[in-house]
C-alpha positions in Angstrom: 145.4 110.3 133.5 147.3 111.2 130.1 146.1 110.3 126.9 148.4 106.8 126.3 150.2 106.7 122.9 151.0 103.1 122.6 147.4 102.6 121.3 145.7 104.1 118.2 142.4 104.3 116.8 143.3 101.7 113.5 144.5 98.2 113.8 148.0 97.2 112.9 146.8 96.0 108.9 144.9 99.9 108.7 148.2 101.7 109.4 149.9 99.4 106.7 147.0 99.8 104.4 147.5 104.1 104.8 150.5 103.7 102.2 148.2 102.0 99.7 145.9 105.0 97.9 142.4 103.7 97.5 141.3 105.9 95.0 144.5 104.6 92.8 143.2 100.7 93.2 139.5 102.1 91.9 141.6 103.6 89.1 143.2 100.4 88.4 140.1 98.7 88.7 138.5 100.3 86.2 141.8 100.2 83.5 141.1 96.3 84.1 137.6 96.2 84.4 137.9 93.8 87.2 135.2 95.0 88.9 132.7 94.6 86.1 129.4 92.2 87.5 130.7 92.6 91.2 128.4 93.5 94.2 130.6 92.9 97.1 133.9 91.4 96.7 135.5 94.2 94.7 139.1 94.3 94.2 140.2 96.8 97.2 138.8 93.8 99.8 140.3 91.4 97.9 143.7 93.0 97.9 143.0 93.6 101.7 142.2 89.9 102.2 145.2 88.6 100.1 147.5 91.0 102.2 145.8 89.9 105.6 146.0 86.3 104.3 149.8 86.7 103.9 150.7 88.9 106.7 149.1 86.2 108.8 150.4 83.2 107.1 147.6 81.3 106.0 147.3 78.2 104.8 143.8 77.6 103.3 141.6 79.4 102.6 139.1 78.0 105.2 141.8 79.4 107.5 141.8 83.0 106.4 137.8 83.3 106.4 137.5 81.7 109.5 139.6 84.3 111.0 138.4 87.0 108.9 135.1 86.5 110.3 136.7 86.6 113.9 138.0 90.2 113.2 135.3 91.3 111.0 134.1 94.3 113.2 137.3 95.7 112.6 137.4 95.5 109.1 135.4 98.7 109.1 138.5 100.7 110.1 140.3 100.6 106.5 137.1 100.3 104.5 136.1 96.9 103.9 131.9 96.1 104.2 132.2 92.3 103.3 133.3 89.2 104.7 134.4 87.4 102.2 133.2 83.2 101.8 135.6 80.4 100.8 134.1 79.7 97.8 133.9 83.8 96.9 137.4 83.9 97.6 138.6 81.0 95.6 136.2 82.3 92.9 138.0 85.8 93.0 141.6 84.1 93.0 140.7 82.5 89.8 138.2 85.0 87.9 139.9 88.4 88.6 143.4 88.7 86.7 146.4 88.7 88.4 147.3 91.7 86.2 145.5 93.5 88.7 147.8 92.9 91.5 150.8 93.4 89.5 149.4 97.1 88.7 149.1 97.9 92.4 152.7 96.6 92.9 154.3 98.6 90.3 152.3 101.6 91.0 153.7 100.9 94.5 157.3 100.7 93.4 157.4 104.1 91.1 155.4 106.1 94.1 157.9 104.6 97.1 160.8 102.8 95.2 163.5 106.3 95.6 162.4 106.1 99.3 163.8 102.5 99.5 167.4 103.9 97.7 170.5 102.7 99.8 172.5 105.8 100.2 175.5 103.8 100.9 176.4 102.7 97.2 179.6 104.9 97.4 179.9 104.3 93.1 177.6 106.6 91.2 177.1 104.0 88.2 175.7 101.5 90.9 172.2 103.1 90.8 172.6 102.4 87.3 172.8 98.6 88.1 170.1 96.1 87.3 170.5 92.9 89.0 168.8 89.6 87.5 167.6 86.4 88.7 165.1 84.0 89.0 163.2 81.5 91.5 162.1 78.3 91.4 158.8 77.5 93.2 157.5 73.6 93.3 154.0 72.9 93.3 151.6 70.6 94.7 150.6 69.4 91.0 151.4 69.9 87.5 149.8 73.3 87.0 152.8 74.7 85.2 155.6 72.5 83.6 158.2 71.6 86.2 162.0 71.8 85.4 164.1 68.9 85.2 163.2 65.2 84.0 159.9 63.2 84.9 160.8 60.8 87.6 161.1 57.1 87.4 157.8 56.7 89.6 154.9 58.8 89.6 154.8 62.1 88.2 156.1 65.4 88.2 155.2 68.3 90.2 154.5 71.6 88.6 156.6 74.2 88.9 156.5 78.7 88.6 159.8 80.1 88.1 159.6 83.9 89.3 162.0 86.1 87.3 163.2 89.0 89.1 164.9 92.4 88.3 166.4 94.8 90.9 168.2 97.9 91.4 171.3 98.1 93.0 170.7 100.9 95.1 167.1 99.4 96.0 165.8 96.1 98.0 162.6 95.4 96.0 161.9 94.0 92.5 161.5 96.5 89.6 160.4 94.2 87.1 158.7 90.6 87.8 157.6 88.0 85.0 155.9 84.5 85.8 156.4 81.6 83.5 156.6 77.9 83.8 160.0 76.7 86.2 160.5 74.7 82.4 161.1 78.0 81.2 164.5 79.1 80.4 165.8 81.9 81.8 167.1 83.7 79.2 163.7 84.3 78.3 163.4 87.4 80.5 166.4 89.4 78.6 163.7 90.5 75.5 161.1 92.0 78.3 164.0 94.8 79.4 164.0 98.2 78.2 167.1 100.2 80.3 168.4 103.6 79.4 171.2 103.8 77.6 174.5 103.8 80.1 172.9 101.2 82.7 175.0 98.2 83.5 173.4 94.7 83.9 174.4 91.9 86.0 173.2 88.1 85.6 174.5 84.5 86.3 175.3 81.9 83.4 171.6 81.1 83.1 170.8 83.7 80.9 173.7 83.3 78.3 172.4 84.7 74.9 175.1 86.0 72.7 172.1 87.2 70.6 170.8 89.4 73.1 174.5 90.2 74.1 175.0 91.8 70.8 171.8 94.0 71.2 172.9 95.4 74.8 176.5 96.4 72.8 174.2 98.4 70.1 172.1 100.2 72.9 174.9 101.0 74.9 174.1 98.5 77.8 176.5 97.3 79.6 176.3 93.7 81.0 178.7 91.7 83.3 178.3 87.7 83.8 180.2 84.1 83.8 181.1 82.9 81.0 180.4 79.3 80.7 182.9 76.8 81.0 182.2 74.7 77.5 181.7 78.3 75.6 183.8 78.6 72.7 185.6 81.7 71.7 188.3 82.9 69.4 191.2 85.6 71.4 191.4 88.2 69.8 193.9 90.6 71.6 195.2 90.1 75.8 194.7 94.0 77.7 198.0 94.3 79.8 197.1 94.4 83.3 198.5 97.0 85.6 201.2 96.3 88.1 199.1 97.8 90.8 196.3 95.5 89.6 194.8 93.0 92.2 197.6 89.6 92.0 194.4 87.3 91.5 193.5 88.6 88.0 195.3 86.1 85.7 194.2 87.1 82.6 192.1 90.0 80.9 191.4 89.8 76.7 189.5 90.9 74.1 187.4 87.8 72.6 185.0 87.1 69.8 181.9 84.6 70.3 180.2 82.8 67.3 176.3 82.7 67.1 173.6 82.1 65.2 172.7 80.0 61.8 175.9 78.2 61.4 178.0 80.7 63.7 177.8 83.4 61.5 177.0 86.0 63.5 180.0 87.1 65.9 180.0 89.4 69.1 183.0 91.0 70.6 183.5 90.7 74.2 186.3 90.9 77.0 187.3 88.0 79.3 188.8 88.6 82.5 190.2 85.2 84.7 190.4 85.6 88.3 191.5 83.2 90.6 189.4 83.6 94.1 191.7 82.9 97.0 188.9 82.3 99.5 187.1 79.4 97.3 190.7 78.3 95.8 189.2 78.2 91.8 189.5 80.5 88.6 186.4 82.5 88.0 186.0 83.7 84.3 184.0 86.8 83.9 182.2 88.0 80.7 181.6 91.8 80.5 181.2 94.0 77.0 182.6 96.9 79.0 186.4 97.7 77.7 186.8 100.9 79.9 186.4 99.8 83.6 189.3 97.9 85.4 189.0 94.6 85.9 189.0 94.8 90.1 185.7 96.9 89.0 184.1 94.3 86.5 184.5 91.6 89.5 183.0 94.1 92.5 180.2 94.9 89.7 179.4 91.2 89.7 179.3 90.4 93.1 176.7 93.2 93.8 174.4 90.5 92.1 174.5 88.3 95.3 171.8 90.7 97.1 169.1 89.6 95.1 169.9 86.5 96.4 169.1 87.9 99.7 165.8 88.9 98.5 164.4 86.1 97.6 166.1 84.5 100.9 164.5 87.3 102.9 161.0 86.8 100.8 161.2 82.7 101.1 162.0 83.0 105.0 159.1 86.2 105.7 156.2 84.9 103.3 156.7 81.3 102.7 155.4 80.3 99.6 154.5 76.6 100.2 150.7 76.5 100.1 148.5 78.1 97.9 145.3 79.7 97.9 144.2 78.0 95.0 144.9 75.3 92.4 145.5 77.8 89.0 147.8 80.0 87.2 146.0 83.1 88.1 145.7 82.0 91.5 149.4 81.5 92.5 150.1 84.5 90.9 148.0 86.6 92.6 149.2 85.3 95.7 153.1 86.0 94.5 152.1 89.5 93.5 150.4 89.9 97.0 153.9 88.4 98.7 155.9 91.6 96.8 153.3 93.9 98.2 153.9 93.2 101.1 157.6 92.7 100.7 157.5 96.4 99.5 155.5 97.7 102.7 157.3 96.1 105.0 160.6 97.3 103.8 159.1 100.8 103.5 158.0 100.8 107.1 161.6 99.5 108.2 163.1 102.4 106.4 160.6 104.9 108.3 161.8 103.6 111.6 164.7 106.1 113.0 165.1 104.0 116.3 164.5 100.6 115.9 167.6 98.4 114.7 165.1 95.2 114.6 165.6 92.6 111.9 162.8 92.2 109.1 162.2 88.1 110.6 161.8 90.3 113.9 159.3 93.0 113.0 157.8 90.6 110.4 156.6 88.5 113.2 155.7 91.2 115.7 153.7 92.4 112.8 151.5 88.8 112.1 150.9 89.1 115.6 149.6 92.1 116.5 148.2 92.9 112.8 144.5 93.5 114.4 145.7 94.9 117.5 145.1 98.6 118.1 148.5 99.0 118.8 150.8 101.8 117.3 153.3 100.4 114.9 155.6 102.5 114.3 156.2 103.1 118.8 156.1 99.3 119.0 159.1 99.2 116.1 161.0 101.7 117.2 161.2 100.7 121.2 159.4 97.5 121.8 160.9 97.0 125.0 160.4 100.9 126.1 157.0 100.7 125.2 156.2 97.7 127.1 157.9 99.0 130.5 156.0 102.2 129.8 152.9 100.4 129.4 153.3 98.5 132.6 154.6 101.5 134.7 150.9 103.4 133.9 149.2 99.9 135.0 151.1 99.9 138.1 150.1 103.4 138.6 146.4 103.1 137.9 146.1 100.0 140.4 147.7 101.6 143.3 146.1 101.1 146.3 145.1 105.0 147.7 145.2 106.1 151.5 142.4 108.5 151.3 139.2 108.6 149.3 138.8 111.0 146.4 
């Protein structure tokens, strides 16, 4: 009998764990010192219990070490000794800093992030376009200020408010900050430091005419809504071509007041578009005098695919129970949610077969994670595999005429 390739010798959670480089986590460790006073649970098990936590979706964390003790003789195949306790593990989520797991993310992103390039962006200044957004994630208590106002009755939950940045020609965050969902958004703008030439793409949230001015002295090029109580002075109108799209109704030069008594001014261009599909005027806001305006507009609506992340992210790792009752807690498990949001989609864009949605492989994955079952097969032809695999059954169990 052949040797059969639809098994292999590490579970599903080893093979994911083969893009991760131990010896960079120690390294990390030690630039942290978040292994300082630890016997067991150092930080590689507890980045391999977070990811098996949220791969699984998990609930408690009487759940995951429950279930971790179920496939414990297992966790010898990608290096884990210890099976971790509840209260170790809720220890852990609050003791050892989240900084930790942020550091294996972005060491992720710069060694895998190219791989993840779309090579359809058919505009070369595209890979120079940062997308910007945020997310709002309630809580089960006030551990961070909510947004909004406190309710009439009883009190208000606590909110995070995940600020995201992303490449155009990538799927995965670049840049992640955490604060409060009170927080406003605008707040991320001071945290970016882009090479001169890169365009920048936002919604109204993040109006700052402050920081507006600075991306015009740096040569960084934004494009966003202008808001519809802003106040501006026209300074000169552009002439639009005749061979210019029939919905652009307007494209100007403006200047924007700011500051100590509006003092401070910032010159920018105005283009009004009136969207067919959605029958209203849309009134762009870009410090970019050279592109057309058809241009401006298709640069702006790039910014709905990080939209699609965090729909993909919300849908694949729900984030609606955490694994403890802290800051550095829920943090830790967020961070763990973009690793594995970054391996997923790395294995996805290994397959050269398989035309599975992520939902699709996302669950075949939480259901076979400690299965000794070959992945990348499984992903590429599920349904060949499994008539292969049944063909060899029916061949071992048939009857035989004659004894051997």
């Amino acid at each position: 009998m052949g040797k059969n390739t639809n098994f292999i010798g590490q579970p599903v959670l080893g093979q994911i764990l083969k893009f991760i480089n131990r010896s960079t986590i120690n390294e990390i460790s030690k630039e942290y010192n978040t292994d300082r006073y630890i016997k067991k649970f150092d930080g590689y098990t507890h980045l391999v219990t977070m990811l098996y936590a949220v791969l699984k979706d998990f609930t408690s964390l009487r759940e995951v070490c429950i279930n971790l003790l179920s496939d414990s003789h297992k966790l010898q195949h990608f290096g884990v000794k210890y099976c971790v306790t509840k209260s170790t593990l809720a220890d852990a989520n609050k003791r050892r800093s989240s900084e930790f797991f942020e550091a294996i993310y972005m060491s992720l992103y710069r060694k895998y992030g190219r791989r993840l390039s779309d090579s359809c962006i058919d505009r070369e200044f595209l890979s120079k376009l940062y997308i910007i957004d945020s997310s709002t994630i309630s809580l089960f208590k006030q551990i961070l200020k909510g947004a909004g106002r406190n309710p009439k009755h009883g009190k208000k939950k606590g909110g995070i408010k995940v600020h995201t940045v992303i490449r155009a020609d990538e799927d995965v965050p670049c840049l992640v900050k955490c604060t409060a969902a009170s927080k406003h958004d605008h707040t991320l703008l001071k945290y970016l430091n882009l090479a001169i030439g890169s365009f920048l793409t936002f919604d109204r949230a993040y109006v700052d005419y402050a920081a507006y001015e600075k991306f015009s002295q740096n040569l960084i090029y934004y494009i966003t809504k202008l808001k519809s109580n802003a106040k501006y002075i026209s300074e000169m109108e552009i002439d639009i071509p005749d061979e210019a799209d029939s919905g652009i109704l307007r494209d100007e030069v403006i200047q924007l007041n700011y500051g100590e008594n509006k003092k401070l001014t910032h010159k920018s261009r105005r283009i009004a578009y009136w969207d067919n599909e959605n029958s209203r005027v849309m009134v762009y806001l870009t410090n970019n005098f050279e592109l057309s305006a058809e241009t401006i507009i298709d640069i702006y609506r790039k910014r709905w695919q990080i939209e699609l992340l965090f729909k993909r992210i919300k849908q694949n790792f729900p984030l609606k129970y955490f694994l403890g009752d802290n800051v550095n807690a829920i943090e830790i498990q967020i961070w763990t949610v973009l690793i594995a949001n970054l391996l997923m989609t790395l294995i996805k864009s290994s397959l050269t077969k398989s035309k599975l949605a992520f939902s699709t492989m996302i669950s075949i994955v939480k259901n076979q994670l400690m299965y000794y079952v070959n992945l990348i097969k499984l992903l590429n032809n599920p349904i060949g595999t499994w008539i292969e695999q049944n063909k060899k059954r029916e061949k071992n169990h048939q009857l035989l005429l004659f004894e051997t």
